[in-house]
C-alpha positions as CSV (number, residue, x, y, z in Angstrom):
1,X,-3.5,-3.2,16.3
2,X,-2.3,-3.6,13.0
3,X,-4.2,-1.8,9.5
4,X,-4.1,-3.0,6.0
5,X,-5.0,-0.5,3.4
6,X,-6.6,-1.3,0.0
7,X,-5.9,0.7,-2.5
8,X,-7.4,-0.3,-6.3
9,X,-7.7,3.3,-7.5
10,X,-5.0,5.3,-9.6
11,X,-7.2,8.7,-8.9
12,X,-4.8,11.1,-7.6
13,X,-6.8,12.7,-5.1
14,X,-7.3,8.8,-4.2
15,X,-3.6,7.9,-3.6
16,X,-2.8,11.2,-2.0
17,X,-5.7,10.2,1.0
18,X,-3.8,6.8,0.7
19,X,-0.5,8.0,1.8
20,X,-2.5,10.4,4.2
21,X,-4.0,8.1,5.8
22,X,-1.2,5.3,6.1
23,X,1.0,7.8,7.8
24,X,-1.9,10.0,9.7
25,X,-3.2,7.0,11.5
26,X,-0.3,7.1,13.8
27,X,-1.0,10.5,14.9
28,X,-4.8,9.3,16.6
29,X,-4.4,8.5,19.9
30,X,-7.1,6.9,20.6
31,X,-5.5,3.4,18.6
32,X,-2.6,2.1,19.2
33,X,-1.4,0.8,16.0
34,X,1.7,-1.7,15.6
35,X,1.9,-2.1,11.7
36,X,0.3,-0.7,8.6
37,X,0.5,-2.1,5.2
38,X,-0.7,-1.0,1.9
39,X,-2.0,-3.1,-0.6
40,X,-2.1,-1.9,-4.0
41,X,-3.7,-3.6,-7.3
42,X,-5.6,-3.2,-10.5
43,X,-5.2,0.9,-11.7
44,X,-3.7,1.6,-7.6
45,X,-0.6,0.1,-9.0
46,X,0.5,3.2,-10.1
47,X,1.1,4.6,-6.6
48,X,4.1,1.9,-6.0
49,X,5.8,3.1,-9.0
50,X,9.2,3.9,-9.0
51,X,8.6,7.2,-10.7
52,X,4.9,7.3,-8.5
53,X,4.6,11.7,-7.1
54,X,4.5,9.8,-3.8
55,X,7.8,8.2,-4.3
56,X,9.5,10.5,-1.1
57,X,6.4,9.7,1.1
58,X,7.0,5.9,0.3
59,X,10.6,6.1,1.0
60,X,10.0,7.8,4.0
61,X,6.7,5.7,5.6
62,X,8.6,2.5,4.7
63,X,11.6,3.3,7.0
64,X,9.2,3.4,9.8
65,X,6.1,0.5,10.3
66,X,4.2,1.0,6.9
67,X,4.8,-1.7,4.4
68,X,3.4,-1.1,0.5
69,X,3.0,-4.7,-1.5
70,X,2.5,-4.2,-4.8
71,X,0.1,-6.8,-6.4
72,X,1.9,-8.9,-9.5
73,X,-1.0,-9.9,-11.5
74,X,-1.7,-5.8,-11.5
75,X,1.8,-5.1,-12.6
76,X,2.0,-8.0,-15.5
77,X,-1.8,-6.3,-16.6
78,X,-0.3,-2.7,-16.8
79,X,3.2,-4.2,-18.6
80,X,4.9,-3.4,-15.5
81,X,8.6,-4.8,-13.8
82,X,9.9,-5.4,-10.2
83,X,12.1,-2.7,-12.1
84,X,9.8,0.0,-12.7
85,X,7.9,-0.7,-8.7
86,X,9.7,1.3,-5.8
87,X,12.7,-0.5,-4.1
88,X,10.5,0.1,-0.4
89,X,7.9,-2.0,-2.1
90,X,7.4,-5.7,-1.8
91,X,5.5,-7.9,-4.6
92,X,2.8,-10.4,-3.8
93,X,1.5,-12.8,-6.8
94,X,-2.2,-11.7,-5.9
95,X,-3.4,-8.5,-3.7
96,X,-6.7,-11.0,-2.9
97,X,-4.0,-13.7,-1.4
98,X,-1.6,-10.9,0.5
99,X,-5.0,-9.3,1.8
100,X,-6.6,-12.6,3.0
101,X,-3.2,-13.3,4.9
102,X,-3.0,-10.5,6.3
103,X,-6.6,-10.4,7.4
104,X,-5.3,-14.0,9.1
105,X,-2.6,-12.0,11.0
106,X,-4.8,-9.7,12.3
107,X,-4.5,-6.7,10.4
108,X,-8.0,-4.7,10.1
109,X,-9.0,-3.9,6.8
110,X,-9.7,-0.6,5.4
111,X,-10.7,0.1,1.4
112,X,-9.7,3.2,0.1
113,X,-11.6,5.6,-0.4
């Protein structure tokens, strides 16, 4: 099974249950999930950013099966670069197109919170 995450919120308490949640869903037994991916956009940019508190955790989940896609349209909005986005994060021009795809492939969508 394979999650997709939706994160449009740059609450902190918000992205921390983000990363929680893209790295606790491996721990339930009861699923047994293949991939995750996080798709950020619109203020939920910020947790993709280079200099993001969650920075580590990215790193970290990314080496494993969690991908983060930041949304471009977000990051042109907030005067952000593929620069100032963390190097384990991939781009996508929209979060609606990246979410609809992957909603193709079979990944189950989840918003957050």
């Amino acid at each position: 099974m394979k999650t997709v995450f939706h994160l449009a919120d740059g609450d902190d308490d918000i992205q921390d249950a983000t990363i929680r949640y893209a790295g606790g869903i491996f721990d339930d037994d009861s699923v047994e999930i293949d991939a995750v991916a996080v798709v950020a956009n619109a203020s939920g940019i910020d947790l993709v950013r280079a200099d993001s508190t969650y920075a580590e955790d990215i790193a970290e989940l990314s080496k494993g099966d969690v991908q983060f896609i930041a949304c471009e349209k977000s990051m042109q909005a907030a005067g952000l670069t593929i620069d100032d986005i963390h190097d384990a994060a991939e781009t996508a021009p929209t979060s609606v197109g990246v979410l609809t795809r992957l909603q193709d492939e079979g990944y189950r969508y989840i918003k957050v919170p």
